[in-house]
N, CA, C and O atoms as CSV, one atom per row, in Angstrom:
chain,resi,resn,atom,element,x,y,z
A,1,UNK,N,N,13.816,-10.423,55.149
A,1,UNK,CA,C,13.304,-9.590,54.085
A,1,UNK,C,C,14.311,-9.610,52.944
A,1,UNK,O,O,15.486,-9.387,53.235
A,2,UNK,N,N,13.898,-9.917,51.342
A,2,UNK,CA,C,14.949,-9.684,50.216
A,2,UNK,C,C,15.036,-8.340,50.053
A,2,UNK,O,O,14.228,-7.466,50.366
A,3,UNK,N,N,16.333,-8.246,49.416
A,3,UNK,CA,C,16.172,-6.698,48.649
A,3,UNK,C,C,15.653,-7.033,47.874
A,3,UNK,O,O,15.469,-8.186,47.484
A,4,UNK,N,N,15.172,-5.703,47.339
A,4,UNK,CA,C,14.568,-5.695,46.071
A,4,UNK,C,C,15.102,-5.946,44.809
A,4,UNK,O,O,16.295,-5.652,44.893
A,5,UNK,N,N,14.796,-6.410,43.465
A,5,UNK,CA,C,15.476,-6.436,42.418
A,5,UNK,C,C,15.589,-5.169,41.644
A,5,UNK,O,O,14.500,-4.622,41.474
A,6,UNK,N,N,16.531,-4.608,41.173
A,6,UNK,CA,C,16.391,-3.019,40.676
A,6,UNK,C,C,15.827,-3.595,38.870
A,6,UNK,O,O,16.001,-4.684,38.323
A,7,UNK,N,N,15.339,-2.712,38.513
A,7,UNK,CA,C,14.904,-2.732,37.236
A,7,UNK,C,C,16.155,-2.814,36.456
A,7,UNK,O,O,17.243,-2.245,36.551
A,8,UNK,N,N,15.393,-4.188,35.214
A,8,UNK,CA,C,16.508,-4.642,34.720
A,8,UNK,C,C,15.948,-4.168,33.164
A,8,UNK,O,O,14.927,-4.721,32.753
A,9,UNK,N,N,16.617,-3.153,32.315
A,9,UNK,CA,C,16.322,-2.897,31.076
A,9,UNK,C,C,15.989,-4.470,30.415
A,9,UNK,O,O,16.689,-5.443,30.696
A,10,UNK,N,N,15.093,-4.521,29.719
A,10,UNK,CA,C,14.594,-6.044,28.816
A,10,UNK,C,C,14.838,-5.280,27.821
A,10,UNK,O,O,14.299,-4.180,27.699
A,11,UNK,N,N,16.054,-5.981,26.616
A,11,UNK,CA,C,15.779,-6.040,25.438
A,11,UNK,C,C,15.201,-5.949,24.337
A,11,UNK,O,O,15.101,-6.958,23.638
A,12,UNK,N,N,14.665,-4.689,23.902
A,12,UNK,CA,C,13.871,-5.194,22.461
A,12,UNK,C,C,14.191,-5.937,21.487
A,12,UNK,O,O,15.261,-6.543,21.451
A,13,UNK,N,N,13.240,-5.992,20.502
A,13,UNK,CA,C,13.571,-6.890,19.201
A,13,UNK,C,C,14.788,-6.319,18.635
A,13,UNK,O,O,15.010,-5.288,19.270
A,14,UNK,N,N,15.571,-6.475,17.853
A,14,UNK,CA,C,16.763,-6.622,17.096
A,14,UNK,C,C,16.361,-5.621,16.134
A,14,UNK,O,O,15.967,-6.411,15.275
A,15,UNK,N,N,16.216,-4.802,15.767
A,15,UNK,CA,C,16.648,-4.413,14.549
A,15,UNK,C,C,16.965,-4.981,13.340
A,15,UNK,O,O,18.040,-5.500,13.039
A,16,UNK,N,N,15.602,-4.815,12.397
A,16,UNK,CA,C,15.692,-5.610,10.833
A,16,UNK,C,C,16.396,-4.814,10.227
A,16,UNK,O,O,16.542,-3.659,10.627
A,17,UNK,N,N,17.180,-5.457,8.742
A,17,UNK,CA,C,17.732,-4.831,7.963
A,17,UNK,C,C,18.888,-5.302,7.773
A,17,UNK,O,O,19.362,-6.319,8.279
A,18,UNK,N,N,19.506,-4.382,6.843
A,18,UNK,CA,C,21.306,-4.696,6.536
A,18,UNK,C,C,21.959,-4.381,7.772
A,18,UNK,O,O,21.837,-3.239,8.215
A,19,UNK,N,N,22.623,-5.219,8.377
A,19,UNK,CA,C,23.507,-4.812,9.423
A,19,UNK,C,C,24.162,-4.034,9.174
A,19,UNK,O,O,24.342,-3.087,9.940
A,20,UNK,N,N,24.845,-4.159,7.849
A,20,UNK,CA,C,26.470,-2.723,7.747
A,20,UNK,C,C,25.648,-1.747,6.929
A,20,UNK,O,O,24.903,-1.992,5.980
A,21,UNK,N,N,25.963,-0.510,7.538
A,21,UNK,CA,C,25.355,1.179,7.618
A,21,UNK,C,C,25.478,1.205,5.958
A,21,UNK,O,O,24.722,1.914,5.294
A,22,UNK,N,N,26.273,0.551,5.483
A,22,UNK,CA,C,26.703,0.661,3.743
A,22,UNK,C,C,25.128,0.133,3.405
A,22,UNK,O,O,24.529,1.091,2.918
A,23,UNK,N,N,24.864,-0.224,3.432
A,23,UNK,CA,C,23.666,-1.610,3.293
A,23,UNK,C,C,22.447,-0.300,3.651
A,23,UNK,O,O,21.421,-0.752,3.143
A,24,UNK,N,N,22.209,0.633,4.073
A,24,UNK,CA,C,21.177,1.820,3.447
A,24,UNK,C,C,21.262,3.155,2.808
A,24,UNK,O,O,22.337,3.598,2.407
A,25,UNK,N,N,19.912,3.936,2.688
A,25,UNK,CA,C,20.204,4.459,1.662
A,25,UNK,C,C,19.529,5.979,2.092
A,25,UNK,O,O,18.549,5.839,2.825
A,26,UNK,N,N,19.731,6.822,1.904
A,26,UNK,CA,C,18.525,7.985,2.869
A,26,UNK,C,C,18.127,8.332,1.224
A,26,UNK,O,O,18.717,8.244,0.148
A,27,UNK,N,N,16.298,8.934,1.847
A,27,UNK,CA,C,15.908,9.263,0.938
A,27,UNK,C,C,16.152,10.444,-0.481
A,27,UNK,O,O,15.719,10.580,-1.626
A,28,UNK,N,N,17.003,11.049,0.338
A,28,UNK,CA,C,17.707,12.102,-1.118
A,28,UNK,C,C,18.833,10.906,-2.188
A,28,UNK,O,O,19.173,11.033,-3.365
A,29,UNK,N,N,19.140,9.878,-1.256
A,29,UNK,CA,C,20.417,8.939,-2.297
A,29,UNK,C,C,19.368,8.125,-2.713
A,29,UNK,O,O,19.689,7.936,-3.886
A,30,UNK,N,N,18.127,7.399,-2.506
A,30,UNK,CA,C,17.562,6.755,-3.565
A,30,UNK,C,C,16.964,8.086,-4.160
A,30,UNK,O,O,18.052,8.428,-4.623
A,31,UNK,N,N,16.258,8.962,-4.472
A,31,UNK,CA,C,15.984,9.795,-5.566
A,31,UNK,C,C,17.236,10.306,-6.436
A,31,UNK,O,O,16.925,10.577,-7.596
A,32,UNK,N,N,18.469,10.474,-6.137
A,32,UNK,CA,C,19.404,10.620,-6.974
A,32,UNK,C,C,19.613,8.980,-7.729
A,32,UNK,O,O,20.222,8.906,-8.797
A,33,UNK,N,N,19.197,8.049,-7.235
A,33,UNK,CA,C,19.286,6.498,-7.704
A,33,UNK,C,C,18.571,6.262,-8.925
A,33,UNK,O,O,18.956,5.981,-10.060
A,34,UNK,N,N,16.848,6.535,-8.160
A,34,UNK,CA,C,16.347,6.105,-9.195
A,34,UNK,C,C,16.284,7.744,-10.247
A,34,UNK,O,O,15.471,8.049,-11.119
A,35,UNK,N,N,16.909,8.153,-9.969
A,35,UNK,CA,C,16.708,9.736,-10.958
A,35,UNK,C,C,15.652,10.374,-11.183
A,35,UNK,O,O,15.270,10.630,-12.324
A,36,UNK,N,N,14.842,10.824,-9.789
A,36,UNK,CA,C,13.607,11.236,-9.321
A,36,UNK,C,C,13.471,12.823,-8.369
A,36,UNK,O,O,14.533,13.244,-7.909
A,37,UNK,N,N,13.039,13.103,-8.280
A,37,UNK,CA,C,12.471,14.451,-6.848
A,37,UNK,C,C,11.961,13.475,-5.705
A,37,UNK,O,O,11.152,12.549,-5.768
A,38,UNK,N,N,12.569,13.894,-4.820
A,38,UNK,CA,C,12.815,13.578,-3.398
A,38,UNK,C,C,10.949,13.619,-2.681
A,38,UNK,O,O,10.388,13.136,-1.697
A,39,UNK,N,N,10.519,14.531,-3.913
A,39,UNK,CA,C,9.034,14.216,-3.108
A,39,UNK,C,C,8.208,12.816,-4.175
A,39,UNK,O,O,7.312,12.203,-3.596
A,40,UNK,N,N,8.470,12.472,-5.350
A,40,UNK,CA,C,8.773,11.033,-5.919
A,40,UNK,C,C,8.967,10.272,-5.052
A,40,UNK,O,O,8.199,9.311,-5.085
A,41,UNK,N,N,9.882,10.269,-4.030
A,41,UNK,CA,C,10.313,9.273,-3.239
A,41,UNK,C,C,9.257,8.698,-2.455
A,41,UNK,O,O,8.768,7.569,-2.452
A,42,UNK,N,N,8.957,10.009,-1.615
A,42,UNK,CA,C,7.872,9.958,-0.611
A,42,UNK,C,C,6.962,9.391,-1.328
A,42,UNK,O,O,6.662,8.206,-1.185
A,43,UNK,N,N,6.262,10.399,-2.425
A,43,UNK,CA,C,4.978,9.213,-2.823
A,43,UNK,C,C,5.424,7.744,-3.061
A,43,UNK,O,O,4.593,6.963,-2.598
A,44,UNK,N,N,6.200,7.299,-3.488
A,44,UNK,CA,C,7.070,6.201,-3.954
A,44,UNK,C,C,6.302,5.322,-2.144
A,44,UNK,O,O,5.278,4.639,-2.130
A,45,UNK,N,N,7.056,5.598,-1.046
A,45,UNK,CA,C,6.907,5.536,0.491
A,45,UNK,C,C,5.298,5.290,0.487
A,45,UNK,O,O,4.945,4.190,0.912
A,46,UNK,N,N,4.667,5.847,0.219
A,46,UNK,CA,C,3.646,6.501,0.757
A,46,UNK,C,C,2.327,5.381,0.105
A,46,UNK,O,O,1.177,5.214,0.512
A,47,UNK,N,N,3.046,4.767,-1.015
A,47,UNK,CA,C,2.214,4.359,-2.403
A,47,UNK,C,C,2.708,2.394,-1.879
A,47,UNK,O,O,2.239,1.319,-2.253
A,48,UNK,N,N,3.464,2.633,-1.212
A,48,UNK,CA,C,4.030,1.188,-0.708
A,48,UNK,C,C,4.766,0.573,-1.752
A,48,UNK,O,O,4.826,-0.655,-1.815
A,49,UNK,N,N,5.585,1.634,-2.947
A,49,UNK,CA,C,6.155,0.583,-3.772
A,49,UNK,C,C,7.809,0.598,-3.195
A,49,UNK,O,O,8.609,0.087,-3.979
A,50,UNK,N,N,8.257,1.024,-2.175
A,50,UNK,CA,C,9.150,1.572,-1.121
A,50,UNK,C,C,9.209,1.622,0.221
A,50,UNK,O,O,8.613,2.574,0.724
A,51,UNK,N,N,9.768,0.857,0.968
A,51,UNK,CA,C,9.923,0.732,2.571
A,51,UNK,C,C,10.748,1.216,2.889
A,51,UNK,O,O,11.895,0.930,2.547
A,52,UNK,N,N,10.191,2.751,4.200
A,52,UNK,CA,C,11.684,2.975,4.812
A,52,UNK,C,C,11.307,3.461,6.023
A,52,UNK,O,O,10.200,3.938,6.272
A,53,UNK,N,N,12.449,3.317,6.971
A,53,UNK,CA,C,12.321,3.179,8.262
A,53,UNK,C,C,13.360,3.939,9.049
A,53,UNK,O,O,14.471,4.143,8.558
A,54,UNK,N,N,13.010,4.397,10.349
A,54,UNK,CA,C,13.901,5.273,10.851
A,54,UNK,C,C,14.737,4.141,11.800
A,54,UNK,O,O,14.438,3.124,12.426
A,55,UNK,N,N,16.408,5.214,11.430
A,55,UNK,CA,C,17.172,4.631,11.688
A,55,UNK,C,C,17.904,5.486,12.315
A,55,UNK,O,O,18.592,6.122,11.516
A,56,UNK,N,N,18.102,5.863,13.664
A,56,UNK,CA,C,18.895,7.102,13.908
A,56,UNK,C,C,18.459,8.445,13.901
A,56,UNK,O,O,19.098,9.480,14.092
A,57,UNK,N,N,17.205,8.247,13.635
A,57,UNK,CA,C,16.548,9.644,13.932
A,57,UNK,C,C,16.578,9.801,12.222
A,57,UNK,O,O,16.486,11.010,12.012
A,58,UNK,N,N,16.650,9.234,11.211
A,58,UNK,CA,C,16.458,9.735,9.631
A,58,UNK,C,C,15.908,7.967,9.247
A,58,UNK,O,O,16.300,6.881,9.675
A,59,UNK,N,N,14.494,8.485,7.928
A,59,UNK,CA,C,14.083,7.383,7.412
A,59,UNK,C,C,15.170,7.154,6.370
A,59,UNK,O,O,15.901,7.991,5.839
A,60,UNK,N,N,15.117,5.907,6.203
A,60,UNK,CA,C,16.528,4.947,5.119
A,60,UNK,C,C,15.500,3.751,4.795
A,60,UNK,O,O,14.591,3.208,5.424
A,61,UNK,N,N,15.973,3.621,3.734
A,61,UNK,CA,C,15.844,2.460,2.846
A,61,UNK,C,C,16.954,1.287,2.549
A,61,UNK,O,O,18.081,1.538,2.122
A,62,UNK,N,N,16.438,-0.115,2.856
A,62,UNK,CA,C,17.522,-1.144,2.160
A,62,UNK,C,C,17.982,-0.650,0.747
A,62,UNK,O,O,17.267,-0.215,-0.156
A,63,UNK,N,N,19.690,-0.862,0.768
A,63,UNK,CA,C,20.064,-0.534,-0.650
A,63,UNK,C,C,19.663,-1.454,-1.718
A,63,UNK,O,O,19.369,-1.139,-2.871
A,64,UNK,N,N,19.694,-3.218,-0.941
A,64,UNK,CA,C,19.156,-3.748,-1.816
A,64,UNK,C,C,18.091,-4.123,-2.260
A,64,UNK,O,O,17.959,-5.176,-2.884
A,65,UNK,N,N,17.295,-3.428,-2.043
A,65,UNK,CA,C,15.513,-3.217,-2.497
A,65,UNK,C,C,15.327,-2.237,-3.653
A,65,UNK,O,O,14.390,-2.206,-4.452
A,66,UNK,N,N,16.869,-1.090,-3.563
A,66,UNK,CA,C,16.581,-0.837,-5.150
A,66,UNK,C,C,17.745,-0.742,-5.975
A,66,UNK,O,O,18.815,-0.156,-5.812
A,67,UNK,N,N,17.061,-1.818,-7.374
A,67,UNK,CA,C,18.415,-2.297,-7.861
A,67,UNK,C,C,18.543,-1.709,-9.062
A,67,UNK,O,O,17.532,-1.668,-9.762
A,68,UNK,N,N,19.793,-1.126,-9.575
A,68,UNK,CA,C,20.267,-0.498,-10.281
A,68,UNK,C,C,19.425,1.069,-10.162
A,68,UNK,O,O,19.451,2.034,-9.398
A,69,UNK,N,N,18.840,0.747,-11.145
A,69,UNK,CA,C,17.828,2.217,-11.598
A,69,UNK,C,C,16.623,2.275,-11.183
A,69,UNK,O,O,15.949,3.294,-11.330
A,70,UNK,N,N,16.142,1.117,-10.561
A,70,UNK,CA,C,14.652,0.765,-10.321
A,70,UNK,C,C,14.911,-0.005,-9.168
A,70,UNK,O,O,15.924,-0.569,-8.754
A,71,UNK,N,N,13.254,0.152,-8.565
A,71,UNK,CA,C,13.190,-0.748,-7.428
A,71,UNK,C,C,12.611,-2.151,-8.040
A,71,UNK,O,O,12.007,-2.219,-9.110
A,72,UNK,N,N,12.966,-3.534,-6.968
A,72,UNK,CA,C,12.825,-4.033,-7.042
A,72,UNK,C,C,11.101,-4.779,-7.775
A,72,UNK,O,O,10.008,-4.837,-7.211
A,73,UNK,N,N,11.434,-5.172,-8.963
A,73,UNK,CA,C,9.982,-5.363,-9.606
A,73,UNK,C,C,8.765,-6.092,-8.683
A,73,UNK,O,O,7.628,-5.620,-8.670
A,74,UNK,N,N,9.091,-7.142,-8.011
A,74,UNK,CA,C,7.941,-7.598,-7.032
A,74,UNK,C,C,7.884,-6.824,-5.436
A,74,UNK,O,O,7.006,-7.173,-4.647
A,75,UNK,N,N,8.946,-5.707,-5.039
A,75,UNK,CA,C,8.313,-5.474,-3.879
A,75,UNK,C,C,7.444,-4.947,-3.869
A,75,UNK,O,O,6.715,-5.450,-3.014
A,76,UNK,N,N,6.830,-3.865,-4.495
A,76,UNK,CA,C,5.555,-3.312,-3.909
A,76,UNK,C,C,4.032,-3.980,-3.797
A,76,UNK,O,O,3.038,-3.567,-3.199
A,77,UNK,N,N,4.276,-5.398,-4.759
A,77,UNK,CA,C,3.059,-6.394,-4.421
A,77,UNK,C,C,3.349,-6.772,-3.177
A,77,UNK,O,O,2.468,-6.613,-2.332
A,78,UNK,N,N,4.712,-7.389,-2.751
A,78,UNK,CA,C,4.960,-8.321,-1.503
A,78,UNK,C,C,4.723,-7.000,-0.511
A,78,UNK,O,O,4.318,-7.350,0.597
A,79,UNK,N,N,4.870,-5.699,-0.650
A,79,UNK,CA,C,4.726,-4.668,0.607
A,79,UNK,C,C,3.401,-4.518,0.550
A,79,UNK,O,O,2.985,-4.066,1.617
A,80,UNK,N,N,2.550,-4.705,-0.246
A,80,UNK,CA,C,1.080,-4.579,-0.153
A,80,UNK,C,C,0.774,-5.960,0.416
A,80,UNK,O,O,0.315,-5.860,1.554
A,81,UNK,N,N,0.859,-6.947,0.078
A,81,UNK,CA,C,0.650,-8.288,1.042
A,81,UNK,C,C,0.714,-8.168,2.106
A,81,UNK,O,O,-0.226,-8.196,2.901
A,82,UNK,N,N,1.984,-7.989,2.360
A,82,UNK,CA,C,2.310,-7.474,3.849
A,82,UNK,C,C,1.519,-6.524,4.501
A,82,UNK,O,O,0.904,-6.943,5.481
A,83,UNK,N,N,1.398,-5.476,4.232
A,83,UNK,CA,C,0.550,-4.449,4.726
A,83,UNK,C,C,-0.849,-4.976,4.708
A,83,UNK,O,O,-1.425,-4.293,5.556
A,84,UNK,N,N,-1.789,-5.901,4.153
A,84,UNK,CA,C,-3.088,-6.415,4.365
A,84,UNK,C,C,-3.069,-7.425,5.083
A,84,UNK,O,O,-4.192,-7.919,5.188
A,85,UNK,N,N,-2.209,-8.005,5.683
A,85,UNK,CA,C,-1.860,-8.745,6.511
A,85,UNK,C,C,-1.415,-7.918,7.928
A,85,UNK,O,O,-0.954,-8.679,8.778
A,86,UNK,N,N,-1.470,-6.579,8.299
A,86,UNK,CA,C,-1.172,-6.605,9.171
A,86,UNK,C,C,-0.073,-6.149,9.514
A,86,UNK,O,O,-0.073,-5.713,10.665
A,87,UNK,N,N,0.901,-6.072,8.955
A,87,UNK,CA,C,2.661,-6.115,8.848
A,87,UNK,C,C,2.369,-4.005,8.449
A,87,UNK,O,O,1.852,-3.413,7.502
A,88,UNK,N,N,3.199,-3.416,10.092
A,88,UNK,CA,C,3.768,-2.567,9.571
A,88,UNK,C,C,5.143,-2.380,9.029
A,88,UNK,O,O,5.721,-3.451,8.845
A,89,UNK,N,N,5.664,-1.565,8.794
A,89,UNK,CA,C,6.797,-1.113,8.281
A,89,UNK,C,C,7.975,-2.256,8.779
A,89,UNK,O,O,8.513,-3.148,8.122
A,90,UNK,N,N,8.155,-1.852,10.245
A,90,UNK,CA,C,9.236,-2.397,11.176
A,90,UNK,C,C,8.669,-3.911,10.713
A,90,UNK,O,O,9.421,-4.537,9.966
A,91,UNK,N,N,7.637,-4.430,11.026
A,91,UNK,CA,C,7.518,-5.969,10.663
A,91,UNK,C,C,7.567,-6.564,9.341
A,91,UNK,O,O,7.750,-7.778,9.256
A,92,UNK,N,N,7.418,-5.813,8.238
A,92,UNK,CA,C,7.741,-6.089,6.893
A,92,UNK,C,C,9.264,-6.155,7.006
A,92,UNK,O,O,9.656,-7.303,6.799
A,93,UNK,N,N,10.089,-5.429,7.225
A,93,UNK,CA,C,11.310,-5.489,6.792
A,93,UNK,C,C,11.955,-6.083,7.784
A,93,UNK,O,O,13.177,-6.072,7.634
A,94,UNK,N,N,11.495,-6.693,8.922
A,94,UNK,CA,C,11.808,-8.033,9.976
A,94,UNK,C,C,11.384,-9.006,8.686
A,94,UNK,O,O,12.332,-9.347,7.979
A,95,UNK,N,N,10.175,-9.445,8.339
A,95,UNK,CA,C,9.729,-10.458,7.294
A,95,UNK,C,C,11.112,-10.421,6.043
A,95,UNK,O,O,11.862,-11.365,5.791
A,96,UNK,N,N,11.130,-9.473,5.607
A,96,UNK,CA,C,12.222,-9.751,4.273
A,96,UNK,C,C,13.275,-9.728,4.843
A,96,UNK,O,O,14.081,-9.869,3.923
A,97,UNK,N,N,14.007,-9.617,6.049
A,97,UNK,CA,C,14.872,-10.026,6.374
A,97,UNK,C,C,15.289,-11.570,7.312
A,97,UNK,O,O,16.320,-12.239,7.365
A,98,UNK,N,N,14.534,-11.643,7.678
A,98,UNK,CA,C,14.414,-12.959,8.237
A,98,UNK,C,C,15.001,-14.310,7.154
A,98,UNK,O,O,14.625,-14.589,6.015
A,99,UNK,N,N,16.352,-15.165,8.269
A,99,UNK,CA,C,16.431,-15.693,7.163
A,99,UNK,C,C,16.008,-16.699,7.220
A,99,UNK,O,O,15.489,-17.202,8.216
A,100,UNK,N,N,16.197,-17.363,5.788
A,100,UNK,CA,C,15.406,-18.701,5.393
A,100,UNK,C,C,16.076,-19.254,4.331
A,100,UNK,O,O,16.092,-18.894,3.154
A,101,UNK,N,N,16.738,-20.349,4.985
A,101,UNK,CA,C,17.358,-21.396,4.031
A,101,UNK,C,C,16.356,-21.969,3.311
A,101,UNK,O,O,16.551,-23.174,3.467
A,102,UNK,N,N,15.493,-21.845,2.682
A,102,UNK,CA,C,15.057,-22.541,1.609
A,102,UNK,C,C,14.930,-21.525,0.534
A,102,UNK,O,O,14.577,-21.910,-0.581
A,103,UNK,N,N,15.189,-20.219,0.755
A,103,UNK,CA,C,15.511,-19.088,-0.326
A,103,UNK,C,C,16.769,-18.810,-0.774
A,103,UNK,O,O,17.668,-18.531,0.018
A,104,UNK,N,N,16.990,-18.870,-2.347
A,104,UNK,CA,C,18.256,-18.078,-2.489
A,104,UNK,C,C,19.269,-16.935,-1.844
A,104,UNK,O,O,19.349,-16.011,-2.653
A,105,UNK,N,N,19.764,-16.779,-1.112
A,105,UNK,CA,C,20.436,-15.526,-0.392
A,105,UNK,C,C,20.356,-15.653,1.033
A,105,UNK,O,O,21.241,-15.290,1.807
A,106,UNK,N,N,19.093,-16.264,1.403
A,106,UNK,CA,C,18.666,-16.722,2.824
A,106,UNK,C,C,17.671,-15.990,3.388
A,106,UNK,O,O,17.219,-16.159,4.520
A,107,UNK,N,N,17.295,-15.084,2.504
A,107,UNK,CA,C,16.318,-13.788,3.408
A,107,UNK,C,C,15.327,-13.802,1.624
A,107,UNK,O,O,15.685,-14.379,0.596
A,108,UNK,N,N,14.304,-13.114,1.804
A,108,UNK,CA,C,13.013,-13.080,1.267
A,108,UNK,C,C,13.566,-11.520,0.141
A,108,UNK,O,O,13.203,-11.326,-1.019
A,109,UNK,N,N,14.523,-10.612,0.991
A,109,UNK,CA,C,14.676,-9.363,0.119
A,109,UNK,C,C,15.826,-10.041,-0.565
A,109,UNK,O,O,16.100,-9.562,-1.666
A,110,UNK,N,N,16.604,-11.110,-0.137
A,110,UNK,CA,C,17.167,-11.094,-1.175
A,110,UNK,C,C,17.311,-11.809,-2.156
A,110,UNK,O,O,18.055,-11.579,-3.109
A,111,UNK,N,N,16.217,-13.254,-1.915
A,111,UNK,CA,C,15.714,-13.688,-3.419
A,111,UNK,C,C,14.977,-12.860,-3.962
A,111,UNK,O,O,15.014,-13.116,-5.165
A,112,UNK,N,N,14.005,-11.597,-3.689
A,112,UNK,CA,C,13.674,-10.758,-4.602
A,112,UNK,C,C,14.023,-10.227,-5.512
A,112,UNK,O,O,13.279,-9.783,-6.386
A,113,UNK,N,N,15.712,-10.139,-5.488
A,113,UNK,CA,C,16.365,-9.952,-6.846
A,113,UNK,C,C,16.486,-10.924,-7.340
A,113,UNK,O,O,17.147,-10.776,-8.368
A,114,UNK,N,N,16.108,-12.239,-7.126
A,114,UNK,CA,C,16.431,-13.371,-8.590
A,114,UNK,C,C,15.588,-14.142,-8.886
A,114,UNK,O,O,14.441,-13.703,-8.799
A,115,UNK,N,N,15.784,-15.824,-9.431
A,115,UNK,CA,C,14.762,-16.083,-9.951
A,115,UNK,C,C,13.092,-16.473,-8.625
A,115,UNK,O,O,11.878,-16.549,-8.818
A,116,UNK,N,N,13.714,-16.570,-7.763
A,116,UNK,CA,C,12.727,-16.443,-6.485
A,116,UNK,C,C,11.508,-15.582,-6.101
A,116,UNK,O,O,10.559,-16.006,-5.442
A,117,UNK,N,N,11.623,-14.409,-6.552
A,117,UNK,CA,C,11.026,-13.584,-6.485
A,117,UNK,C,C,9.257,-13.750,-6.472
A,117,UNK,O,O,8.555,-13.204,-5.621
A,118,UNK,N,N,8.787,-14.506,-7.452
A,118,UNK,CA,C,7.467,-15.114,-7.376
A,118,UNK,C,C,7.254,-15.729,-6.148
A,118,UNK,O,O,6.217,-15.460,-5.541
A,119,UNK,N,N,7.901,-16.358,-5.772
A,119,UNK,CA,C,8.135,-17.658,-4.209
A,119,UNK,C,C,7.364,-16.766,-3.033
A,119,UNK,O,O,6.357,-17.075,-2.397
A,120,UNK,N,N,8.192,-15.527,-2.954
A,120,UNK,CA,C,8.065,-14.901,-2.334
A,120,UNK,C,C,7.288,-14.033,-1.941
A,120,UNK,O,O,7.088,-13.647,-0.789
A,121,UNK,N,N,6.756,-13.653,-3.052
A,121,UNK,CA,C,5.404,-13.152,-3.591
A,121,UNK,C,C,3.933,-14.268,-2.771
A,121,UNK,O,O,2.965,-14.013,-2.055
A,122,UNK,N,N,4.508,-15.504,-3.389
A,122,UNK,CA,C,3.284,-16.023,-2.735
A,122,UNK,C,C,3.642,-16.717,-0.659
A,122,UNK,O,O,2.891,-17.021,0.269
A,123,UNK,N,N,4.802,-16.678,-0.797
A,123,UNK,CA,C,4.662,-16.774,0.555
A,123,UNK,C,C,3.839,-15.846,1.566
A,123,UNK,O,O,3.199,-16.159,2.570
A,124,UNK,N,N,4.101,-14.429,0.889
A,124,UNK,CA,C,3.885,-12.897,1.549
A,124,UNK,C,C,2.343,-13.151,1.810
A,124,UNK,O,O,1.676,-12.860,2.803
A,125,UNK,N,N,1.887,-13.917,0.371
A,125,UNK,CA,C,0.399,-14.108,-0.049
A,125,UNK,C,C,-0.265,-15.612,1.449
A,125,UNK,O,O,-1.272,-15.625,2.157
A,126,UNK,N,N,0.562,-16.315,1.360
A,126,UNK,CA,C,0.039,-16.645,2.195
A,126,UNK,C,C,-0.178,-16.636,3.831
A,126,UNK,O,O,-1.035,-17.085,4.592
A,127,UNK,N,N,0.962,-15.940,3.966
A,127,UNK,CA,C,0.531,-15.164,5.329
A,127,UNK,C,C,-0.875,-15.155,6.252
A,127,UNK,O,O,-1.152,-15.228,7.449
A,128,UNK,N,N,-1.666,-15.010,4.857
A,128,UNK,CA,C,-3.684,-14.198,5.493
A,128,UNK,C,C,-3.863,-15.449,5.828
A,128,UNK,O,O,-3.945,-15.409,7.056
A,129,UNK,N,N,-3.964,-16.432,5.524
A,129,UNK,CA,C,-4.416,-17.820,5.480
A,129,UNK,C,C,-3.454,-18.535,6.670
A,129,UNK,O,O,-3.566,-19.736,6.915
């Protein structure tokens, strides 16, 4: 007779995002960012021109999704792509993080800040297809 095998915890997926804790943002520090009310934000969240995800028991946002004073000009098309495709939250920001050497930066959020940004747009776009 074998022993039995004791239950072996399996791994989940990895965790998307900025690896270093610097690299997010909680929602009261992007409304002091973009110079808004914290319930701005939410609709901001809510409206998909903003992805954020719990991290520790509090929703956070990539810092670099909003740049300077504003968020990034093409995410909320590429988060609506995403989202008609299927892609919740956690899998959108697996998608813009995922990297990819044929993008500037290597990841999808972070040619979104440069001239890439269209690329990306239509990659998101082709997804459905």
């Amino acid at each position: 007779m074998t022993e039995p095998v004791p239950d072996q915890a399996v791994p989940g997926p990895e965790l998307a995002g900025p690896a270093d804790p610097a690299g997010w943002l909680t929602l009261p520090d992007v409304a002091e960012r973009l110079d808004v009310s914290i319930s701005k934000v939410h609709q901001m969240i809510r409206d998909r021109e903003l992805l954020a995800v719990r991290r520790d028991g509090v929703r956070r946002i990539p810092a670099d999704l909003v740049a300077n004073e504003t968020v990034l000009k093409h995410l909320p098309g590429v988060l609506n792509l995403l989202s008609d495709n299927g892609y919740d939250d956690e899998a959108a920001l697996r998608w813009l993080y995922e990297p990819d050497d044929t993008l500037p930066g290597n990841t999808p959020a972070a040619a979104l800040s440069g001239d890439q940004a269209r690329e990306v747009k239509r990659r998101a776009q082709a997804l459905g297809f």
